[in-house]
Residue frames as qw, qx, qy, qz and C-alpha x, y, z in Angstrom:
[[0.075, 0.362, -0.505, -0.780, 4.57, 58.00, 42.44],
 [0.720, 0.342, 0.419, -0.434, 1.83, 57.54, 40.17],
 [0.220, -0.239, 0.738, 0.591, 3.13, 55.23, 37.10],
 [0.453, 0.404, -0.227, -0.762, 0.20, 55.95, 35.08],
 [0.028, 0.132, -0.949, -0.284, -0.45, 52.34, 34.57],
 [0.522, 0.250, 0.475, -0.663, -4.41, 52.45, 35.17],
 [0.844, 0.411, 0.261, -0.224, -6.19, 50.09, 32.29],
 [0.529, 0.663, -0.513, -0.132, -2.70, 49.47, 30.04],
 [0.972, 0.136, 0.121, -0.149, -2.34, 46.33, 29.11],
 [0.181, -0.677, 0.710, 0.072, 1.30, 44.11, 28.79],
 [0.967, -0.007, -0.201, 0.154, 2.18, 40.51, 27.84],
 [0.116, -0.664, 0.737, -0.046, 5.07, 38.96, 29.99],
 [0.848, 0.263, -0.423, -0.181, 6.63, 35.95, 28.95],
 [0.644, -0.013, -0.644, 0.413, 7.92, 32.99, 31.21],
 [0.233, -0.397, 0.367, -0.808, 5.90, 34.96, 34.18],
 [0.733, -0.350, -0.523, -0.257, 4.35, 32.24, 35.72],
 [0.802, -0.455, -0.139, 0.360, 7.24, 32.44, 38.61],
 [0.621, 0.026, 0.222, 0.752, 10.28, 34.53, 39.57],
 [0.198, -0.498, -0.162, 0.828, 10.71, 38.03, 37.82],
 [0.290, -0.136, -0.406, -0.856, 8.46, 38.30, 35.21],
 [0.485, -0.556, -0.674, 0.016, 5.63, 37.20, 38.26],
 [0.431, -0.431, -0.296, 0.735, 7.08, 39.70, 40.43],
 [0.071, 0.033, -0.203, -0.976, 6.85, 42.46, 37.61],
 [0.308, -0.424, -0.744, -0.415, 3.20, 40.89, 36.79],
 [0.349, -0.664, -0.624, 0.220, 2.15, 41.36, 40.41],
 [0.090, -0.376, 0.060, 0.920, 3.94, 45.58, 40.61],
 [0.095, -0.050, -0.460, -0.882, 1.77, 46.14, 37.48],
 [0.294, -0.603, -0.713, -0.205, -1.66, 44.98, 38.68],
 [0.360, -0.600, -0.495, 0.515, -1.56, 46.09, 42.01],
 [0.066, 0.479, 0.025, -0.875, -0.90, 49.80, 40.63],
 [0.443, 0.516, 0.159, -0.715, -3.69, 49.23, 37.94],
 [0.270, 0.518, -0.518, -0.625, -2.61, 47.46, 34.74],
 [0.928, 0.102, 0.151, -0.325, -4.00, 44.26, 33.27],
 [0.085, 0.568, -0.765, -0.291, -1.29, 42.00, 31.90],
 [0.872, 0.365, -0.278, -0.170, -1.12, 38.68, 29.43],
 [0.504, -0.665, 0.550, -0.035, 0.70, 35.62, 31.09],
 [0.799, 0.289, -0.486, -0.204, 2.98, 33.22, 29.18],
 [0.396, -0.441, 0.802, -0.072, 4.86, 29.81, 30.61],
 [0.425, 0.437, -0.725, -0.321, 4.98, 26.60, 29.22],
 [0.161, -0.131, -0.951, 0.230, 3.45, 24.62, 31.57],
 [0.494, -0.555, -0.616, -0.262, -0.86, 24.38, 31.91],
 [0.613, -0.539, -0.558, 0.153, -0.57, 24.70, 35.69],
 [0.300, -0.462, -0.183, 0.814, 1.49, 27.25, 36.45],
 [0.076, 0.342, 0.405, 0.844, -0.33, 29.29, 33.87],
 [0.413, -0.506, -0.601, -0.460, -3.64, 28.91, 35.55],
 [0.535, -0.679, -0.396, 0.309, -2.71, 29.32, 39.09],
 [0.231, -0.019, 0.056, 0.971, -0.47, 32.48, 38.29],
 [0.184, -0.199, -0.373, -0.887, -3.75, 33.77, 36.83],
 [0.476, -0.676, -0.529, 0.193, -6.24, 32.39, 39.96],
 [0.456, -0.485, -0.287, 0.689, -3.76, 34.62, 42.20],
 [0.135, 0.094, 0.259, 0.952, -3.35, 37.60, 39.63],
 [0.311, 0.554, 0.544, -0.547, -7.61, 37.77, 39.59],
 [0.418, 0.764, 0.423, -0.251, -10.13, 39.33, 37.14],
 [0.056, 0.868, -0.320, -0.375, -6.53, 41.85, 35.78],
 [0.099, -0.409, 0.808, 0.413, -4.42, 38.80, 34.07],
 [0.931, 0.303, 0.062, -0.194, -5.36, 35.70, 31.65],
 [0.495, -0.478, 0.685, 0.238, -2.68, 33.10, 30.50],
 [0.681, 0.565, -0.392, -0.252, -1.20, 31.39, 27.18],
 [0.817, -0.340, 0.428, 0.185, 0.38, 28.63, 27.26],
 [0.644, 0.739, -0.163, 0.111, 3.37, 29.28, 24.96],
 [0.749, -0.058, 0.201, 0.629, 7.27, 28.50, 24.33],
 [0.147, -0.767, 0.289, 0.554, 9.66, 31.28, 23.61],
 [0.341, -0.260, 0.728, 0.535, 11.14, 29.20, 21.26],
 [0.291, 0.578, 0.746, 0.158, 7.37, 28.62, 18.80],
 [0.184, 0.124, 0.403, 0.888, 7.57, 31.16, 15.91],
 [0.330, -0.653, -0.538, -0.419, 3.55, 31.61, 16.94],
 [0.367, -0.700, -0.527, 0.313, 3.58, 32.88, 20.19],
 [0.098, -0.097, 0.032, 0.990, 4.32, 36.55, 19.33],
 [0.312, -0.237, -0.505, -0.769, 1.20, 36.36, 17.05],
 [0.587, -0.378, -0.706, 0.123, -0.67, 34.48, 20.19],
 [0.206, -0.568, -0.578, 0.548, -0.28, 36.41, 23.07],
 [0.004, 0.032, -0.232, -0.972, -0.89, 39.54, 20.82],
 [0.519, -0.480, -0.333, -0.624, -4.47, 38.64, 19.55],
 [0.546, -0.337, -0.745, 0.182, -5.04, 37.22, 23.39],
 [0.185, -0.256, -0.337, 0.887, -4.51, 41.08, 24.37],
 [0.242, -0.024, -0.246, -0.938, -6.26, 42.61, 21.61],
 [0.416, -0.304, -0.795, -0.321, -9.32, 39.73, 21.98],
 [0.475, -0.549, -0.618, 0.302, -9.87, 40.82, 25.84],
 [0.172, -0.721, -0.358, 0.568, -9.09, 44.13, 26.17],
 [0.435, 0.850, 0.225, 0.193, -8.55, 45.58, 22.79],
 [0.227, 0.952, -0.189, 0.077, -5.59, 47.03, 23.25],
 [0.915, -0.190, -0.085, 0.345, -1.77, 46.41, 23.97],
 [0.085, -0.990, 0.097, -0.058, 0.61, 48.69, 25.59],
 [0.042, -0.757, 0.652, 0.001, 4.14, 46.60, 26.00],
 [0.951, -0.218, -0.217, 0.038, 5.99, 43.50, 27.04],
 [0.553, -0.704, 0.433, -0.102, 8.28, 41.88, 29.05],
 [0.846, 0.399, -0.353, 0.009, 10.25, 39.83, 27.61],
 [0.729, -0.599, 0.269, -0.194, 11.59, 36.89, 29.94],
 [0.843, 0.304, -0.374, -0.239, 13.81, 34.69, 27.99],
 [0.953, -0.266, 0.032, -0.143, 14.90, 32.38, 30.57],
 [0.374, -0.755, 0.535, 0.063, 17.71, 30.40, 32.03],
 [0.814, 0.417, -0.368, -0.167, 19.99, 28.47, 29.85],
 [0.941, -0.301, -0.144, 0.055, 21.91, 25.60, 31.08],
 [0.293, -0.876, 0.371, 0.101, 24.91, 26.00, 33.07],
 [0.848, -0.109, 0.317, 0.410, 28.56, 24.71, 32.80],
 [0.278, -0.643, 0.427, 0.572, 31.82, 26.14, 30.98],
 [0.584, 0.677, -0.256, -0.368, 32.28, 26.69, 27.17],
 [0.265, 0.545, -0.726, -0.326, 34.51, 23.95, 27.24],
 [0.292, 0.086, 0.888, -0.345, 31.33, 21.49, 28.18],
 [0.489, 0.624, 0.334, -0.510, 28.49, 22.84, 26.56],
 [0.566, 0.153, 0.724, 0.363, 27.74, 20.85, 23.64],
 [0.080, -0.007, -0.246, -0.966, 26.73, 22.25, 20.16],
 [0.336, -0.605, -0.649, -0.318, 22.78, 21.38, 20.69],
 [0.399, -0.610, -0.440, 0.525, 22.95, 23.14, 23.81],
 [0.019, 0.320, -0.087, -0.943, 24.08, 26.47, 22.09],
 [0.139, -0.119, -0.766, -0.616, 21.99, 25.47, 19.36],
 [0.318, -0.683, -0.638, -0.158, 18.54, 25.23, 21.33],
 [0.462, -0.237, -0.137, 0.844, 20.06, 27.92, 23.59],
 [0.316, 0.032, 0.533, 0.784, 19.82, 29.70, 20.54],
 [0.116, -0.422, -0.781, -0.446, 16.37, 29.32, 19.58],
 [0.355, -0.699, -0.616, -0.077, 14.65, 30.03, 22.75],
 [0.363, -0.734, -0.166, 0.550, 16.50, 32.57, 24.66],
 [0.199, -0.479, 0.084, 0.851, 18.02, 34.55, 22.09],
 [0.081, -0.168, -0.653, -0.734, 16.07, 34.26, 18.35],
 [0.316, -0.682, -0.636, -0.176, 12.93, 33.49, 20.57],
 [0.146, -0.599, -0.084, 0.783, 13.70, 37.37, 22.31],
 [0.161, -0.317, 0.376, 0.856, 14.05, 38.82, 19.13],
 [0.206, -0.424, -0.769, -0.432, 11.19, 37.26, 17.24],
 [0.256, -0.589, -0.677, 0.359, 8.89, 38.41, 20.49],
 [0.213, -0.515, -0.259, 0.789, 10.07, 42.04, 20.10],
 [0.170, 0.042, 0.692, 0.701, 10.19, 42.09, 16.75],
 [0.205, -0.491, -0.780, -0.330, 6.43, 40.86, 16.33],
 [0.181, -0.707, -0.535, 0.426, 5.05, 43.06, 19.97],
 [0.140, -0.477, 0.082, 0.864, 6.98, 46.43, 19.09],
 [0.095, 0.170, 0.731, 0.654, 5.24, 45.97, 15.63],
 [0.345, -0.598, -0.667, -0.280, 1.94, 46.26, 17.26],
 [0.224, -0.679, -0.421, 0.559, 2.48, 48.88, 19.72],
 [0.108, 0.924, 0.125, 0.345, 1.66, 52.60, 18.99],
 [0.029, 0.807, -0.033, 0.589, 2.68, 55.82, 20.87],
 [0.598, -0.558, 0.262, -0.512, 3.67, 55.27, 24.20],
 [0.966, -0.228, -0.105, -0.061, 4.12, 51.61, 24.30],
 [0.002, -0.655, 0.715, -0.245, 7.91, 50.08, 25.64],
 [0.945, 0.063, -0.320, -0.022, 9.25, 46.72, 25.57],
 [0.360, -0.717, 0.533, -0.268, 11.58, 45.41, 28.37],
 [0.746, 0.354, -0.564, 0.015, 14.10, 42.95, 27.99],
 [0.790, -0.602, 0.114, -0.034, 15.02, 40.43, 31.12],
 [0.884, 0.291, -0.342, 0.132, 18.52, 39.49, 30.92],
 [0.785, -0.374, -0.234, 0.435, 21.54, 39.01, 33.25],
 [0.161, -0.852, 0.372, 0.332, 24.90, 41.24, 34.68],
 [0.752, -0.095, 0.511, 0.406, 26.45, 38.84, 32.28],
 [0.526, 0.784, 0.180, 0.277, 25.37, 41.46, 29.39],
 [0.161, 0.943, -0.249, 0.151, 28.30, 43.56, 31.15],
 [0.025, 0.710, -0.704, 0.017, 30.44, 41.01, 32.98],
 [0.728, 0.096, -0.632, -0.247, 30.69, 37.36, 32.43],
 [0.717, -0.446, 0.395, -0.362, 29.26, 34.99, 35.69],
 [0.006, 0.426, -0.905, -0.008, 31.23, 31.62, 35.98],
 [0.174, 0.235, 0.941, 0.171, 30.02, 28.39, 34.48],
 [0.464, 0.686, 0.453, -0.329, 27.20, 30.41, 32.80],
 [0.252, -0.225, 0.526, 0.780, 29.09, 30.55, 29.41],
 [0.139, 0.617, 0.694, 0.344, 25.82, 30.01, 27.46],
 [0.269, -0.812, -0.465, 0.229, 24.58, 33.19, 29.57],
 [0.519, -0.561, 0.217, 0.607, 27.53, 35.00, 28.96],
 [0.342, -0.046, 0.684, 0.643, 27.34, 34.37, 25.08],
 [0.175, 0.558, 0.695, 0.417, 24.00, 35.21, 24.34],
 [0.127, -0.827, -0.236, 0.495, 22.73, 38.26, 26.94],
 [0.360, -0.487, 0.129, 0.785, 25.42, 40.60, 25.66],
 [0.102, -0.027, 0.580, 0.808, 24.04, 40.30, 21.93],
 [0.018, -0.588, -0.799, -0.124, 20.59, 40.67, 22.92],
 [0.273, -0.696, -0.258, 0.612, 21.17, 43.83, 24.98],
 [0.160, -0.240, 0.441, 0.850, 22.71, 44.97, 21.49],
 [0.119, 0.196, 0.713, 0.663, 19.72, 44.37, 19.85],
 [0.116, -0.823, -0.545, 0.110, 17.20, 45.75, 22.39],
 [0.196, -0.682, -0.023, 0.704, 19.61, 48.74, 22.09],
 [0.204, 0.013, 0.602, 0.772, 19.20, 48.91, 18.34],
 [0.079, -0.477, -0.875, -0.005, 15.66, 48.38, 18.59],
 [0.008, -0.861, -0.306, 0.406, 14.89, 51.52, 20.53],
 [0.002, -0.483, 0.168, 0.859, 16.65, 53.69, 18.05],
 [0.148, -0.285, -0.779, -0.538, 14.56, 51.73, 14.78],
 [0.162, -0.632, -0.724, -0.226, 11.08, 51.53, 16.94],
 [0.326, -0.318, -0.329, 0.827, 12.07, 55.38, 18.89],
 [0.071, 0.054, 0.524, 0.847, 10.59, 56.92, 15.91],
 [0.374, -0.376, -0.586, -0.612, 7.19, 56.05, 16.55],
 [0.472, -0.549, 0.128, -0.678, 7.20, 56.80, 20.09],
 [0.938, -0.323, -0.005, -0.126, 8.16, 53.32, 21.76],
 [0.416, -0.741, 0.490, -0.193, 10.51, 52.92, 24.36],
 [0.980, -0.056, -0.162, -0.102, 13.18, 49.94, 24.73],
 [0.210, -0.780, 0.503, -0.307, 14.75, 48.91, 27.52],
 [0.770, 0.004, -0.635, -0.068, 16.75, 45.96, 29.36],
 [0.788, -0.583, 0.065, -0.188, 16.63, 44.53, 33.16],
 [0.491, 0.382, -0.732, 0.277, 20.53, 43.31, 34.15],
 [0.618, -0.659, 0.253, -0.346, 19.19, 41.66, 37.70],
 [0.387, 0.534, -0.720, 0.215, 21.85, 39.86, 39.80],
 [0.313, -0.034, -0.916, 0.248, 21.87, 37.72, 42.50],
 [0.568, -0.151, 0.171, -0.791, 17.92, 37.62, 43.68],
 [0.277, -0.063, 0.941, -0.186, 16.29, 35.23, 45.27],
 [0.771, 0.299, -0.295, -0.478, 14.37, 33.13, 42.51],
 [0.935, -0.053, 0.342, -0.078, 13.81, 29.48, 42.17],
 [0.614, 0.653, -0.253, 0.364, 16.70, 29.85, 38.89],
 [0.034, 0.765, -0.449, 0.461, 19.17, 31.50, 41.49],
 [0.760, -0.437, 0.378, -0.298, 18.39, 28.59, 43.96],
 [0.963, 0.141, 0.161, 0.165, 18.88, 25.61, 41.66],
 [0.558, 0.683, -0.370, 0.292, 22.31, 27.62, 40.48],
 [0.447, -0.674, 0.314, -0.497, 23.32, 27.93, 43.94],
 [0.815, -0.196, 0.524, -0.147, 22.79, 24.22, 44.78],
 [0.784, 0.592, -0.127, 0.140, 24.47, 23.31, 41.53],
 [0.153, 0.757, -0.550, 0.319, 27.55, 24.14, 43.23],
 [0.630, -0.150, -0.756, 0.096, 27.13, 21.25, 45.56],
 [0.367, -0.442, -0.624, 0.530, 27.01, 23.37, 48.54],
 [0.006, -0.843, -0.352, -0.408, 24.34, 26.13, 48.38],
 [0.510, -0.789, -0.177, 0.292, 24.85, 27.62, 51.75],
 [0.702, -0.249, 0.310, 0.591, 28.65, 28.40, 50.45],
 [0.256, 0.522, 0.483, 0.655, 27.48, 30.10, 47.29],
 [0.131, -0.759, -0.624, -0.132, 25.59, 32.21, 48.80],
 [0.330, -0.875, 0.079, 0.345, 27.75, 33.63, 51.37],
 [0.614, 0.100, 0.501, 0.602, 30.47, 33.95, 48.68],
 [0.174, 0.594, 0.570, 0.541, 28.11, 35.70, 46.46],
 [0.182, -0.973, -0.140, 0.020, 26.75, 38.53, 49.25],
 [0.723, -0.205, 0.218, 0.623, 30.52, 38.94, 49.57],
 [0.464, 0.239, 0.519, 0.677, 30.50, 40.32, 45.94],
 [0.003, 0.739, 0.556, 0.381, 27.42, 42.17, 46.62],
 [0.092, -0.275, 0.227, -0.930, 27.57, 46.19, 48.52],
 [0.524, -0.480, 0.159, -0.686, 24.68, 45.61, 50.05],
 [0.082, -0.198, 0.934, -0.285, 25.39, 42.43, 51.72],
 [0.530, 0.215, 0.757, -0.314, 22.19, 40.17, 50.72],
 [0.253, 0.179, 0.788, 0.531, 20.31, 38.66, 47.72],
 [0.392, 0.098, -0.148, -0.903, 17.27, 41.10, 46.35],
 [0.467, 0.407, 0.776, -0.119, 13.79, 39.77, 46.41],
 [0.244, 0.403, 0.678, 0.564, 11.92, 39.41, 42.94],
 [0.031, -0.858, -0.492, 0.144, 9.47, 42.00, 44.33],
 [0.086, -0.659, 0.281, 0.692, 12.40, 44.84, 44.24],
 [0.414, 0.147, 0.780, 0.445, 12.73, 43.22, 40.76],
 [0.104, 0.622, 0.701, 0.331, 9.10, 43.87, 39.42],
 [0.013, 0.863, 0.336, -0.378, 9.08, 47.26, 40.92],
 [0.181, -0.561, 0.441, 0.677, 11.79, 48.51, 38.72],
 [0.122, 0.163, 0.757, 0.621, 10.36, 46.82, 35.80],
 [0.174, 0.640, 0.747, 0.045, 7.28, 47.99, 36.18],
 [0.032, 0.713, -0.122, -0.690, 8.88, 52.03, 36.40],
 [0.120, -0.513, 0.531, 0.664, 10.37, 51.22, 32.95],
 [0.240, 0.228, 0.830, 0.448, 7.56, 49.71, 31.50],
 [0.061, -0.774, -0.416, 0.473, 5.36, 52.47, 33.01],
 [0.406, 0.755, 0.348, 0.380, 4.37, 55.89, 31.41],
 [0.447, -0.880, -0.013, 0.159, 6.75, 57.24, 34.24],
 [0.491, -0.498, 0.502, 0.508, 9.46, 56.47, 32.58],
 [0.631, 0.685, 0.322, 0.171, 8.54, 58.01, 29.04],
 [0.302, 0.892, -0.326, 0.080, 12.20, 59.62, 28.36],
 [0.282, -0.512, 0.811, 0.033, 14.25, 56.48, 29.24],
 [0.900, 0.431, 0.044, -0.053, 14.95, 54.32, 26.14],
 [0.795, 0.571, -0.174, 0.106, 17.45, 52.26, 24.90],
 [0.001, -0.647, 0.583, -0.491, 19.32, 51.47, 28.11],
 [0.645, -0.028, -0.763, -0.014, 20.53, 48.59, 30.34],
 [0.448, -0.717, -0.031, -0.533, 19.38, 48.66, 33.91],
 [0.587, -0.039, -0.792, 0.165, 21.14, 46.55, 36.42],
 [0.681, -0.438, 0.067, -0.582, 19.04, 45.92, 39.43],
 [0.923, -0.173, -0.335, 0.077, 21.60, 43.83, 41.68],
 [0.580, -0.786, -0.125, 0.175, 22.40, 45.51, 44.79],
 [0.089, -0.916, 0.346, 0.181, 25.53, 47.51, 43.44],
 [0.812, -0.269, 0.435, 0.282, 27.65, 43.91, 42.49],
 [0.739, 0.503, 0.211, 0.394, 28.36, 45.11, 38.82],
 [0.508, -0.498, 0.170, 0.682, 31.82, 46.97, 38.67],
 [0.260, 0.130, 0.387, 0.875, 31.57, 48.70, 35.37],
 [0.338, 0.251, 0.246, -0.873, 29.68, 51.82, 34.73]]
């Protein structure tokens, strides 16, 4: 299938690694140029060695009220134009609601769920006709994952707001969607894993849970995000996607 992605241009955020890297690497390879954020110097710069001539990097926080306005002009300054985003907003810290202090919800807060919203807010503003904004977030937006209470608390009200979103920004022709991926293998999914004290254990547990019997690489990941950020999927808005091998039980 051709996803029509030939010169259109993206920012993903917190792609330096993982599944907004995966989706980065589906969207070159079939043609598109994309804008990388992370928060760390190094992994910006080697993401964007490997990516070649198609990516460039920001260093930026989710959570810093500037980086909407940042990786915008960083699209419009190089290629003049800007066709979506990804929008990554990362893993918050594990452990049970009756552990997790109130800073913890409270920076939580900031970066994964106000620093989503501010991102879409500010991109979807600046896209035209055509463009489409993809939210990352968990199966927790449909059923809650043990000791990820933070995860649990915030996803669900983001999904609500990428699903508001597409009917407010539907109007002018832009698309918004969210990603529910489940157990894939990512450096996040490891360190949760081994958080249990005995990874190996988790694991098999987890396929357990899963119909197809194994964790998803990030690469399935980034091909699905890249359909739904694609002009292949111009008549699918304002819907949650889960992309974790059958494990979620509700429709």
């Amino acid at each position: 299938m051709d996803l029509a992605l030939a010169d259109r241009v993206y920012v993903l955020t917190g792609a330096t690694r993982g599944l907004g890297r995966a989706t980065a690497d589906a969207l070159v390879a079939d043609g598109a140029r994309v804008v990388l954020s992370g928060r760390g110097r190094a992994s910006v710069d080697e993401a964007v060695a490997e990516l070649g001539d198609a990516a460039i990097g920001v260093v930026a926080d989710n959570a810093d009220p500037q980086a909407p306005a940042r990786l915008i002009a960083a699209a419009q300054e190089r290629w003049g134009r800007l066709d979506g985003a990804l929008i990554s907003v990362g893993g918050p810290p594990s452990g049970p609601v009756t552990t997790i202090t109130d800073d913890q919800w409270t920076q939580a807060f900031g970066s994964v769920f106000l620093g989503g919203v501010r991102l879409a807010r500010e991109i979807g503003a600046a896209l035209g006709d055509g463009g489409s904004l993809a939210f990352v977030l968990s199966t927790s937006v449909r059923q809650p994952i043990a000791n990820l209470a933070v995860s649990n608390g915030l996803r669900p009200g983001l999904a609500m707001v990428a699903k508001t979103l597409a009917d407010e920004l539907g109007p002018r022709g832009i698309r918004v969607n969210g990603l529910l991926p489940g157990r894939i293998s990512t450096e996040r999914v490891a360190e949760l894993d081994a958080a249990t004290g005995d990874a190996a254990a988790a694991r098999a547990a987890a396929r357990v849970q899963i119909p197809l019997g194994r964790y998803g690489d990030p690469e399935e990941f980034g091909r699905v995000a890249a359909f739904l950020l694609s002009p292949a999927s111009s008549f699918v808005s304002g819907v949650m996607v889960p992309v974790d091998g059958g494990m979620s039980r509700s429709l």
